[in-house]
VEXPA-553684 format. One record per residue (C-alpha): residue in one letter; z, y, x. Coordinates in steps of 0.2 Angstrom, whole numbers, padded with zeros to 4 digits, always signed. Last residue first. Layout:
// residues N
aZYX...
//
This chain:
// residues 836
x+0186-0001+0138x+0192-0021+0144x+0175-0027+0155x+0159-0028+0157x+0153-0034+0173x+0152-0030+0191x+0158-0047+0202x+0160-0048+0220x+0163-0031+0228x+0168-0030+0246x+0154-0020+0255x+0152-0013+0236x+0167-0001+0236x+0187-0004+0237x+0191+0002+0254x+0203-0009+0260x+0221-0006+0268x+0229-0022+0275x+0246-0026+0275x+0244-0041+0264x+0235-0032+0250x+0233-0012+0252x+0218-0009+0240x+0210+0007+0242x+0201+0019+0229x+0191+0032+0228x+0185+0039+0209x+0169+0053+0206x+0167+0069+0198x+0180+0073+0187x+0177+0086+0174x+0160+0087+0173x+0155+0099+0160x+0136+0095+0156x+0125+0111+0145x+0111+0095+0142x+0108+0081+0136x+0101+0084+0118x+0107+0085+0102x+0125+0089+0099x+0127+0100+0117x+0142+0099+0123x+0139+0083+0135x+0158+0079+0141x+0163+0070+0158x+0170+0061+0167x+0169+0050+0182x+0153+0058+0186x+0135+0052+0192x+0123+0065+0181x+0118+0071+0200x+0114+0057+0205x+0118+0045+0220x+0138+0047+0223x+0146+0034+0230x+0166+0032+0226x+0163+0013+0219x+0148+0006+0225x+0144+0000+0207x+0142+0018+0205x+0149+0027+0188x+0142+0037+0174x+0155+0041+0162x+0154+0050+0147x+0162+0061+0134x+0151+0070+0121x+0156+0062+0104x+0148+0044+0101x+0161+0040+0115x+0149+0035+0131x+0150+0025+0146x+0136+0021+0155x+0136+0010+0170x+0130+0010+0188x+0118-0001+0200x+0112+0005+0213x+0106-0009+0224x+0108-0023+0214x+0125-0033+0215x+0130-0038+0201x+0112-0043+0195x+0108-0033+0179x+0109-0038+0163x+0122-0030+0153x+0129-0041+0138x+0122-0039+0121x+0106-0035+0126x+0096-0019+0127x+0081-0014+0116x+0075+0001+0125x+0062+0014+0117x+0047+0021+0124x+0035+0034+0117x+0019+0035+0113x+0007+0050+0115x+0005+0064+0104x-0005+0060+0085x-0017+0078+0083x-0013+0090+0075x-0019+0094+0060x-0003+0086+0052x+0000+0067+0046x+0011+0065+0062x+0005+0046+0069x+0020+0042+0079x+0017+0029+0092x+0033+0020+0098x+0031+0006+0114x+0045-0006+0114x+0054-0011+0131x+0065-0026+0132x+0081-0027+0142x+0088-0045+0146x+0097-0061+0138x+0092-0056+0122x+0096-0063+0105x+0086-0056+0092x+0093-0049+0076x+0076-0040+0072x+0090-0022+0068x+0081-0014+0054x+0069+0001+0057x+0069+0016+0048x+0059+0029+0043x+0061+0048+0036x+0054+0065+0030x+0059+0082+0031x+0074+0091+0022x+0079+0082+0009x+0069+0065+0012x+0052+0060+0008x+0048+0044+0015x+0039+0036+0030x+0027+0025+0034x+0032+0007+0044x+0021-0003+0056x+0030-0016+0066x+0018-0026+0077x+0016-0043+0080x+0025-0049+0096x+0022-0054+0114x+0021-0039+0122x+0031-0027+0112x+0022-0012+0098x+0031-0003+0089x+0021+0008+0074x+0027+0024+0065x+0017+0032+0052x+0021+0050+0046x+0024+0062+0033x+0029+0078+0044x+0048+0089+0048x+0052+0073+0055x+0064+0058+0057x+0066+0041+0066x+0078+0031+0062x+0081+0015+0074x+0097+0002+0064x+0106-0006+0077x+0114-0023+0078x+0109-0023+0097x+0109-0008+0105x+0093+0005+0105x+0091+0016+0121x+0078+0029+0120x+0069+0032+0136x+0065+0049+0135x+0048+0061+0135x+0045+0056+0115x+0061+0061+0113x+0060+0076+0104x+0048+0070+0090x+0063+0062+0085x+0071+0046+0087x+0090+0043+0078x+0101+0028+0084x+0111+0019+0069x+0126+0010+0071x+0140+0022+0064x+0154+0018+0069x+0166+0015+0051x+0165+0026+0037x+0173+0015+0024x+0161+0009+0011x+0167+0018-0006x+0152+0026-0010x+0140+0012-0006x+0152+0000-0012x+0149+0011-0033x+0131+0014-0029x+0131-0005-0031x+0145-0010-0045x+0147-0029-0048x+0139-0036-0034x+0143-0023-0021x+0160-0024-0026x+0163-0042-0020x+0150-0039-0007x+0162-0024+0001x+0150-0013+0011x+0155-0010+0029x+0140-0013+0037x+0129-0004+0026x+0140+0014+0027x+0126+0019+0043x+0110+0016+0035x+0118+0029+0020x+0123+0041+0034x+0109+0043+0044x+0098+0043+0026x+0106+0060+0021x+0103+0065+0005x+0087+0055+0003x+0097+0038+0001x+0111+0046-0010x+0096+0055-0022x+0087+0039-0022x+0101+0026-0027x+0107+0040-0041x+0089+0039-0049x+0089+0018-0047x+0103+0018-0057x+0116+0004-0048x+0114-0013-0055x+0121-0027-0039x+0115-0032-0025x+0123-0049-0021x+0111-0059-0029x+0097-0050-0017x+0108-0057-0002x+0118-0041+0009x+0113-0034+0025x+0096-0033+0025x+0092-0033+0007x+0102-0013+0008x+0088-0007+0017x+0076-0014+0005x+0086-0007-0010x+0086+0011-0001x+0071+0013+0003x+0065+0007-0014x+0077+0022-0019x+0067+0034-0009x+0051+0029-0014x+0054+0029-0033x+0061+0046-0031x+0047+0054-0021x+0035+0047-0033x+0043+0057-0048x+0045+0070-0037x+0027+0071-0036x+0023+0073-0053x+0036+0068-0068x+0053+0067-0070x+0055+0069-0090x+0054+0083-0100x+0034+0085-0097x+0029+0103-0097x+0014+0106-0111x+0025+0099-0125x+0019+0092-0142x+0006+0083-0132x-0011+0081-0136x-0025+0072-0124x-0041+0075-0127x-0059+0069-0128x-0075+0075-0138x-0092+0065-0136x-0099+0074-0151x-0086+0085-0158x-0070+0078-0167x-0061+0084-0183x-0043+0079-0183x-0035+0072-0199x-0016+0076-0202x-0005+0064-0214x+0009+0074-0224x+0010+0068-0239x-0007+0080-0244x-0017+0080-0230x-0018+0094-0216x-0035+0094-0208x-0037+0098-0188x-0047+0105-0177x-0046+0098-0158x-0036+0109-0146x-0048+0119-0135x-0047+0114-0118x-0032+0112-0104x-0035+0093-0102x-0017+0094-0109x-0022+0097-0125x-0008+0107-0136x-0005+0102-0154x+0008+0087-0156x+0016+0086-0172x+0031+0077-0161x+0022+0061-0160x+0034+0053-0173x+0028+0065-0185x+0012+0061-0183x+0016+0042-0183x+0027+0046-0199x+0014+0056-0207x-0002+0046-0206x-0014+0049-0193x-0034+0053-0197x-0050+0052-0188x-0065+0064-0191x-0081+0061-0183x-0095+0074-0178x-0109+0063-0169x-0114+0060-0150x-0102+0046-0153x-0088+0038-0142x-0074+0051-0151x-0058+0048-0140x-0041+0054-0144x-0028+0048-0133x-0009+0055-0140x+0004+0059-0130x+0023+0055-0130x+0037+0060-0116x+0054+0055-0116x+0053+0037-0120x+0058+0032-0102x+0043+0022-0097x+0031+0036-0104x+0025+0033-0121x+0007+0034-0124x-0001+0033-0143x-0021+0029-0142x-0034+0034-0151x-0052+0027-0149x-0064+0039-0166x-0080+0029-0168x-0070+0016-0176x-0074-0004-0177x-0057-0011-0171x-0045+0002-0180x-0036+0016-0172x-0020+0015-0166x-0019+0007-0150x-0004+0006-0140x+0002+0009-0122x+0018+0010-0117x+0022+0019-0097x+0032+0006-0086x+0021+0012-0071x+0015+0031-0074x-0001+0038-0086x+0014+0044-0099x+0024+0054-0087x+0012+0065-0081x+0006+0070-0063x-0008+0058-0059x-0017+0057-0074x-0014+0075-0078x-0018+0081-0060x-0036+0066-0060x-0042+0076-0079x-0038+0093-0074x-0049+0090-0057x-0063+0079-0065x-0065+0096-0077x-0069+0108-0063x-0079+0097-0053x-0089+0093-0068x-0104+0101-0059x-0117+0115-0064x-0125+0124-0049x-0129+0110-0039x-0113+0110-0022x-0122+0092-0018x-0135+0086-0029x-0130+0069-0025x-0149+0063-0015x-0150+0044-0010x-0150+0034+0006x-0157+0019+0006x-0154+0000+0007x-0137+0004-0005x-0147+0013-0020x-0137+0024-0029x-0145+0029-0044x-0153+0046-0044x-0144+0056-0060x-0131+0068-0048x-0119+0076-0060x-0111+0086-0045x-0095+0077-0050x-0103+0061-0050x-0110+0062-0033x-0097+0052-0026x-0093+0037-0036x-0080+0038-0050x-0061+0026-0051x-0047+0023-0063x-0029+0016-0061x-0019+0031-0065x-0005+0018-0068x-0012+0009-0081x-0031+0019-0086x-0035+0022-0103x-0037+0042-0102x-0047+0040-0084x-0059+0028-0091x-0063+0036-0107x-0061+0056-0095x-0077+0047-0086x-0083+0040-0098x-0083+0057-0112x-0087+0068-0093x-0105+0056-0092x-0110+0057-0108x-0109+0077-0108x-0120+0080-0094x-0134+0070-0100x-0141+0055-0101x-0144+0052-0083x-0128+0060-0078x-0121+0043-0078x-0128+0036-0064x-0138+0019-0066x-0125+0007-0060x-0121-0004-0044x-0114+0011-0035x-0099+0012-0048x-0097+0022-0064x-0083+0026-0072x-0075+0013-0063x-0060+0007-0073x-0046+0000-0061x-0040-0016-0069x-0021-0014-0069x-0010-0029-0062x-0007-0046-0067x+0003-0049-0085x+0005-0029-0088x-0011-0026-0083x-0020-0040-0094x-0014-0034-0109x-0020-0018-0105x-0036-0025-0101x-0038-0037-0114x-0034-0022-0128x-0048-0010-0119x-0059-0022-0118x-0059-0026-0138x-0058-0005-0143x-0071-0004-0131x-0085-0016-0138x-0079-0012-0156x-0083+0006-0152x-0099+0002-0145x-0100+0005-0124x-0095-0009-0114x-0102-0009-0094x-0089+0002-0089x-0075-0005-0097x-0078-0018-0085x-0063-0016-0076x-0062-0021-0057x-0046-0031-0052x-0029-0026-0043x-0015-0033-0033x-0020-0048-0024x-0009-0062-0020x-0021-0076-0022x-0008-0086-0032x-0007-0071-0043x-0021-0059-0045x-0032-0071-0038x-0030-0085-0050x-0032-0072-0064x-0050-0066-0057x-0055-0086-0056x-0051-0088-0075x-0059-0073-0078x-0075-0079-0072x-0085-0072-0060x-0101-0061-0063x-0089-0044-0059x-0072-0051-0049x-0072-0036-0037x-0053-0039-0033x-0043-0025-0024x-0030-0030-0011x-0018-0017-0005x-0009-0016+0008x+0011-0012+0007x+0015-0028+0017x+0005-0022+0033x+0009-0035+0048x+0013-0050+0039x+0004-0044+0023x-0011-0047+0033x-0009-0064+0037x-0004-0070+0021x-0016-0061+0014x-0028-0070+0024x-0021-0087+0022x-0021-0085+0003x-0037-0079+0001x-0045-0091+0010x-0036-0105-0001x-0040-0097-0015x-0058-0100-0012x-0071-0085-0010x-0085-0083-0023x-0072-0073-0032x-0071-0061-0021x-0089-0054-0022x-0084-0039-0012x-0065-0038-0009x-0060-0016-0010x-0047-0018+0005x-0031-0006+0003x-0022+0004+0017x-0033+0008+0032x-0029+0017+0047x-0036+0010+0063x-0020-0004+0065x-0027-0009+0046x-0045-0012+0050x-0040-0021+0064x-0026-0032+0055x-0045-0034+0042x-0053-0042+0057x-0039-0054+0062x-0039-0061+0045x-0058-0063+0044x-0056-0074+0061x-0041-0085+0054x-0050-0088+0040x-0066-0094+0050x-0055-0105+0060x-0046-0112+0043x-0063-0119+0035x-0058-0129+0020x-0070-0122+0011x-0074-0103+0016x-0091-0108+0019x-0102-0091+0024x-0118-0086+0016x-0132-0077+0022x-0138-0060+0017x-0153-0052+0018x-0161-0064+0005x-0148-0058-0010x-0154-0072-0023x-0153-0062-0041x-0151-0075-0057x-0134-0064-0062x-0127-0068-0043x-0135-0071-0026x-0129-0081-0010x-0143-0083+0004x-0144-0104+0012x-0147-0104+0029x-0161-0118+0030x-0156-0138+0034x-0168-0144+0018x-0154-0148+0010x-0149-0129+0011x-0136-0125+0023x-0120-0115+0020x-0115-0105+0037x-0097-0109+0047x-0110-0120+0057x-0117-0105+0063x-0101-0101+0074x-0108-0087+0088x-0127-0082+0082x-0120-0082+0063x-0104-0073+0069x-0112-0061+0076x-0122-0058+0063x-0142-0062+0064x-0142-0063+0046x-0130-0052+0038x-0116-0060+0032x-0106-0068+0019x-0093-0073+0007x-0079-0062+0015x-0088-0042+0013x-0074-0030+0015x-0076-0014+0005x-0063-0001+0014x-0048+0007+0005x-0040+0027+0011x-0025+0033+0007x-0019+0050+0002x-0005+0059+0006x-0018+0076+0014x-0014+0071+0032x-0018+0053+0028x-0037+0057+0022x-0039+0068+0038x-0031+0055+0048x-0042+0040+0042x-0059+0051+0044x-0050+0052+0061x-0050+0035+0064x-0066+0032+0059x-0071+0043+0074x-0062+0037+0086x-0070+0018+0081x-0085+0026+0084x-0082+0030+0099x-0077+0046+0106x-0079+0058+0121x-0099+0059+0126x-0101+0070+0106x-0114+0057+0099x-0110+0058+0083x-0108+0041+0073x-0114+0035+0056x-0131+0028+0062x-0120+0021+0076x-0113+0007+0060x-0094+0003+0066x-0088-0014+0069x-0074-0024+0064x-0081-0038+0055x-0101-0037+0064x-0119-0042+0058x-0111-0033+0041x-0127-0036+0025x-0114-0026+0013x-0119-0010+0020x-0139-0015+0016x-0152-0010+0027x-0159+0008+0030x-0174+0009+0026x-0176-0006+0012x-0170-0024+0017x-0166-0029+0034x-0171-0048+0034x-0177-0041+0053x-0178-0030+0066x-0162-0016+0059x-0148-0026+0051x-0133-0019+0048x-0118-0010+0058x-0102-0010+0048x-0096+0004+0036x-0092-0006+0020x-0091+0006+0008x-0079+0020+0006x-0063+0020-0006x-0055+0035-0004x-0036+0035-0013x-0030+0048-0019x-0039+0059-0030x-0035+0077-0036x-0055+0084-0036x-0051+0100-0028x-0037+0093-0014x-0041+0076-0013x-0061+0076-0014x-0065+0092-0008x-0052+0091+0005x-0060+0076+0012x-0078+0083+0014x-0077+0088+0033x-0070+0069+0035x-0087+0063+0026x-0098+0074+0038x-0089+0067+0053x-0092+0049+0047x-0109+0053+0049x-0126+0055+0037x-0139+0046+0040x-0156+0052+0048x-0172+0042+0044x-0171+0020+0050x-0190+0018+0054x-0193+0001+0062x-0214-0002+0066x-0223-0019+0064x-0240-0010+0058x-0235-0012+0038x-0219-0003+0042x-0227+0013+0050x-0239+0013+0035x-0225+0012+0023x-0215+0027+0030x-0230+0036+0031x-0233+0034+0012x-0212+0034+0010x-0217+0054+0018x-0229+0059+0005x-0220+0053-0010x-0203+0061-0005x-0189+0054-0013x-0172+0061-0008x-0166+0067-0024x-0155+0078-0033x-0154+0088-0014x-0135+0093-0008x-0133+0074+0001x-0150+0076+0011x-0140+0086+0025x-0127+0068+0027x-0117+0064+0015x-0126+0049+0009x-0125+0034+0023x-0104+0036+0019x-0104+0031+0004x-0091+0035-0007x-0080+0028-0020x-0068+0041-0026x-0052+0031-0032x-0039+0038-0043x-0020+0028-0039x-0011+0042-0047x+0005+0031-0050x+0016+0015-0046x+0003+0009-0031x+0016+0019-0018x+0030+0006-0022x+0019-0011-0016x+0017-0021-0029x+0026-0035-0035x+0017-0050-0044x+0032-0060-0057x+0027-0078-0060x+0036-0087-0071x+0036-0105-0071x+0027-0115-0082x+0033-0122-0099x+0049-0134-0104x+0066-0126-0105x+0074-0138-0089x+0092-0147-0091x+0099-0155-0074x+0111-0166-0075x+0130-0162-0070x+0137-0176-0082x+0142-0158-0094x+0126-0152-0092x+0119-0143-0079x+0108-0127-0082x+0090-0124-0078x+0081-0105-0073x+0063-0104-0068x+0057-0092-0052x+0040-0089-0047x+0033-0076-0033x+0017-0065-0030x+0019-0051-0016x+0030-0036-0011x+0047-0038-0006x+0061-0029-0009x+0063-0032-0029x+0081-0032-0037x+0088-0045-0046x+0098-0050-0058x+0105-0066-0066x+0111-0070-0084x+0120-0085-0092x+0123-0087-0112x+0134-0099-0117x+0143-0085-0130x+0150-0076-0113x+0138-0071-0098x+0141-0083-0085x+0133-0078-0069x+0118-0086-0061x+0117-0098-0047x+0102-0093-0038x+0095-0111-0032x+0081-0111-0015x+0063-0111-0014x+0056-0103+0003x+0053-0121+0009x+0043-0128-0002x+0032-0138+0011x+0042-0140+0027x+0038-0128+0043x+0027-0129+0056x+0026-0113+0068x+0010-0104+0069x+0005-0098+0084x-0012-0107+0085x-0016-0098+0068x-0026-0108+0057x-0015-0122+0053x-0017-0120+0035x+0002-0127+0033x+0009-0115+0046x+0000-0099+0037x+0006-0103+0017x+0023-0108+0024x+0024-0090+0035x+0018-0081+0020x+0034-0091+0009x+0047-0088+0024x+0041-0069+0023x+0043-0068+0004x+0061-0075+0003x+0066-0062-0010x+0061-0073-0025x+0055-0089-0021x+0065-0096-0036x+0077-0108-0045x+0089-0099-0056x+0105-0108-0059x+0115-0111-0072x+0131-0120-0074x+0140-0130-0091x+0125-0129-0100x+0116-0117-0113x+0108-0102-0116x+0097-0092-0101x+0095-0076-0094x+0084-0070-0082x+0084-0051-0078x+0072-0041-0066x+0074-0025-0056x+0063-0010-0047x+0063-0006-0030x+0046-0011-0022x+0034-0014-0041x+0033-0028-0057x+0021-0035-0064x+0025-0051-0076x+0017-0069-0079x+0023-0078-0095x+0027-0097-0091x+0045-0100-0096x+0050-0086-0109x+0058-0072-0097x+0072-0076-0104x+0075-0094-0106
//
């Protein structure tokens, strides 16, 4: 079998996998694969900790792929991926009795990521306490003031100094996406901590929460018009409008004492056997402002932390940073991403695994559904020391998902304490090995800022000092984030030996068009380091650094082998081309999104088996073209085709009527009707967000795409059967300075009208899809509108307006049995759908 039974394999929204297996009379591939809602729903009906869920059996998203012959015995089956989260799939043939014949080993596991996590994914940890006006200082330690500080403390006193606010991060944001080139803001947890007591240092600790969803006052304005909520949410906008995403630390293990939760449910608290709270710790430290919570077998509390994260997420957040995750059990986790995933299936989910063991940071990454895991290149620093990390973590990242390598995070001494140019070699170290632009640096880095973080206080950066690496963080986040060789699918290998001063790397982008090499010298010493012809050649020769510095020296050998002379902590990354030839940057992004869009659009009308290879570049281009018209061929796809030529059906679907209802900006004054079996698109010049909220029912949240001309979303028909009218409220969030207008409304009508037959004023809506119209009374001949018409034509393509009316209304009599009657509602029985 092929994937050998047991590997573990990443994979992302839109891309492919093949299975192939020898042997036996039949194949088939048994799998979870593209039932990824039934298997969340299984793992939340079995934990029983929503009071909604619906039972279901054990197992139950499984089902038999039968595969394809493929000549010579062999038997192959592809499939594409529309659905993120961890699946498993094996493959077994019959014999010729019709017995089943399994490979022996494990299943295979394949993670899917969401789409968006594919490239650029730099991080810029911030928090939030330090950007306030003590931010631009190198330090905040004032020996006179802690002595009245101290004084006021030993007499019973609580002193909390200024903070800095929300506000003052969102002012902040284009410094960190725009000039620094990161995208994704990672801030610390945010909630209110304790003040009276168990509060540690001046401020208390972030991760010391006394409330899941709420917001800290010390980082709120008061203005006399917003909450804090309002004002987190427009930290959110700010990051959103700029394409970038924002990640909050969640703390799961524990609490603050005095929490809300500890007052509320305390015995969801571990106990001592002497009946005390008991306080968690790691690496032989016991964290006594904090108390623990036990996640064992404890499906109300889940249920609770799953609800706090949807809050979180309906506010603006797209990934969770997971303190100490690894003290949670799988279970936990399970349910909440479950949960979570429900709602907001592109979330992501990063593990801070450090002082766990790996075995525990591997079971989350795939049974726990998570997507990422911290690094701990950061925390390895002889050559031998890296060299060995760096081959587990890229190993790892193609079995589980990249580990993100911090340069530094808030637990560490800062960098710049040894000196400016220590702290650029580890941070372009971390950024030059990352997968998938997977790397991450706390604020105050850039500025070169050497007081450590401390998270009880609130700590100087050096704000705006005078020398910074702003400049270099900038070239080294665009080249991570825009070239070939740092993208998904792009190779990875090592050539230089296990104990060498000099790390080099060979980089080959997923499409073998682009090349770099990685050249790392982790001394403060000259080094040289040298290549042998046919892997210089192979390279290209190459001689430009894309970091935009000096080119290192180099040494021709006899035979054709180069040597490169390194300066003390030099780092560069050669190219033999400074533009890259393949699809790179932004568009490269815009690509991937589209044709994901276009495979999960596709998965709703036709099975996964049944989508069959198309180039996922010639997907895209059709989908962005003119997505109106590629929702509108899927109903009239041939599946015999579709299996054997995708793009192929797509092109030859017949253009039928077109079942797709468009929404705009315009319409958020209307009533939009939407039929059933209807795709909803909604379409803007923006990015933006839409979510559709219906009593009764989770919402629907989906982000848009990048199309030719604007940008797109679509909804899927939700094939519900409705005996009435339902209204849906729509919020577009425009990712512009302005800010999000109000909600609009959109009908979801029934199959069949219904209205009584009778009601006082009640009329129907005829329409052609090209102008014409008829709006006509019940009480036939009556006139109550000044839209009522027999018929009548809408000129205007867009909106309902410039109205020829070419027959105002019908009278009619019936002349039965000598008798002349007016045929109106005095006499009407029945008013229901009839012949066109």
């Amino acid at each position: 079998m092929n994937p050998r039974p047991g590997t573990r394999i990443v994979r992302y929204v839109g891309d492919r996998i093949r299975f192939t297996l020898e042997g036996g009379a039949r194949a088939f591939l048994r799998t979870n694969l593209t039932r990824g809602a039934m298997a969340r729903h299984e793992v939340i009906a079995l934990s029983g900790a929503a009071e909604s869920a619906s039972r279901t059996f054990a197992g139950a998203a499984w089902r038999d792929i039968p595969m394809a012959a493929a000549g010579d015995g062999r038997w192959e089956l592809d499939l594409p991926l529309t659905e993120v989260g961890y699946f498993k799939a094996k493959a077994y043939c019959l014999d010729a009795e019709g017995l089943q014949v399994w490979p022996g080993g494990e299943d295979v596991g394949i993670s899917v990521h969401p789409d968006h996590l594919r490239t650029g994914n730099t991080l810029y940890c911030a928090f939030p306490r330090m950007f306030g006006p003590g931010r631009s200082l190198p330090s905040t330690r004032e020996p006179a003031l802690e002595a009245q500080l101290a004084a006021l403390d030993q007499r019973g006193f609580t002193v909390i100094p200024p903070s800095g606010k929300l506000r003052e991060l969102a002012a902040a944001v284009p410094h960190i996406v725009e000039t620094l080139g990161c995208r994704i803001l990672h801030l610390l947890p945010i909630g209110p901590t304790p003040t009276t007591y168990a509060r540690f240092g001046r401020f208390g600790s972030p991760y010391a929460q006394l409330d899941l969803t709420g917001v800290d006052p010390a980082l709120v304005e008061f203005d006399e018009r917003t909450t804090g909520v309002d004002q987190f949410m427009e930290l959110a906008h700010a990051v959103h409008l700029r394409s970038a995403r924002i990640f909050l630390d969640i703390v799961v293990n524990h609490t603050g004492w005095g929490s809300r939760l500890m007052e509320g449910r305390p015995e969801w608290f571990h106990r001592n056997p002497d009946g005390t709270f008991h306080s968690p710790g790691a690496w032989g430290t016991t964290w006594g402002d904090l108390v623990e919570l036990d996640n064992r077998a404890n499906p109300q509390l889940w249920e609770v932390v799953a609800e706090s994260l949807l809050t979180w997420c309906r506010r603006g957040v797209d990934g969770f940073r997971c303190d100490a995750g690894y003290m949670v059990p799988l279970p936990a986790w399970q349910y909440i991403v479950a949960r979570v995933r429900e709602e907001f299936p592109d979330c992501c989910f990063l593990l801070e695994g450090l002082g766990g063991a790996w075995e525990a940071t591997e079971t989350l990454l795939t049974e726990g559904g998570m997507q990422w895991a911290y690094s701990e290149l950061f925390q390895n620093y002889a050559p031998r020391e890296v060299s060995g990390y760096l081959d587990h973590a890229l190993r790892q990242a193609g079995r589980l998902g990249p580990l993100v390598h911090y340069s530094e995070t808030h637990d560490n001494d800062r960098l710049a304490r040894r000196g400016p140019g220590w702290s650029l070699l580890r941070n372009r170290l971390c950024a030059l090995t990352s997968v998938s632009g997977a790397f991450g640096f706390t604020a105050g880095v850039e500025w070169l800022a050497t007081e450590k973080i401390e998270v009880h206080q609130a700590r100087g950066m050096a704000w705006g000092a005078g020398s910074s690496l702003v400049e270099e963080l900038g070239r080294l986040n665009k080249l991570v984030a825009d070239h070939p060789c740092f993208f998904d699918g792009a190779e990875v290998r090592r050539l230089s030996v296990d104990d060498s001063p000099v790390l080099a790397l060979e980089r080959a982008s997923w499409d073998g068009l682009d090349r770099c090499l990685v050249l790392v010298n982790l001394t403060s010493e000259l080094q040289e380091w040298g290549l042998d012809a046919v892997a210089w050649e192979a390279l290209g020769r190459p001689a430009m650094d894309l970091l935009g510095q000096a080119q290192p020296r180099t040494r021709a050998n006899p035979g054709g082998s180069v040597t490169f002379l390194l300066g003390p902590y030099a780092a560069h990354c050669l190219s033999d081309a400074r533009v890259p030839r393949g699809l790179a940057g932004p568009a490269y992004r815009d690509r991937r999104a589209q044709a994901a869009w276009a495979l999960k659009a596709l998965a709703t009308v036709l099975p996964a088996e049944g989508l069959g290879p198309a180039p996922w570049q010639d997907l895209a281009a059709l989908a962005a073209e003119d997505p109106r018209a590629f929702l509108a061929r899927l109903p009239w796809i041939d599946p015999a085709l579709a299996r054997r030529d995708l793009l192929g059906a797509l092109h030859a679907a017949r253009d039928g009527y077109p079942m797709v209802v468009d929404w705009g900006l315009a319409d958020l004054g209307r009533i939009v009707l939407l039929p059933p079996g209807h795709w909803l698109l909604v379409r803007d010049a923006a990015p933006f967000s839409i979510t559709l909220k219906a009593p009764g029912r989770p919402l629907v949240h989906v982000r848009s795409i990048p199309v030719d001309g604007g940008h797109a979303a679509a909804v899927p028909p939700d094939g519900a059967v409705r005996e009435r009218a339902e209204d849906v409220e729509i919020r577009l969030e425009r990712f512009k300075e302005a800010r999000t207008p109000a909600p609009g409304r959109i009908r979801l009508l029934p199959a069949e009208p219904g209205f009584e037959p009778l009601a006082e004023g009640a009329s129907c809506l005829l329409t052609n899809g090209r102008g014409g119209m008829v709006r006509m009374r019940a009480d036939l001949g009556s006139i109550a509108s000044k839209y009522d018409c027999l018929l009548g034509a809408n000129l205007h393509p867009d909106a309902p307006c410039d109205r020829h009316i070419l027959a105002k209304r019908m009278r009619a009599w019936a002349n039965a049995d000598g008798f002349i009657t007016a045929l109106n509602a005095d006499n009407l029985t029945r008013f229901e759908p009839g012949p066109p």
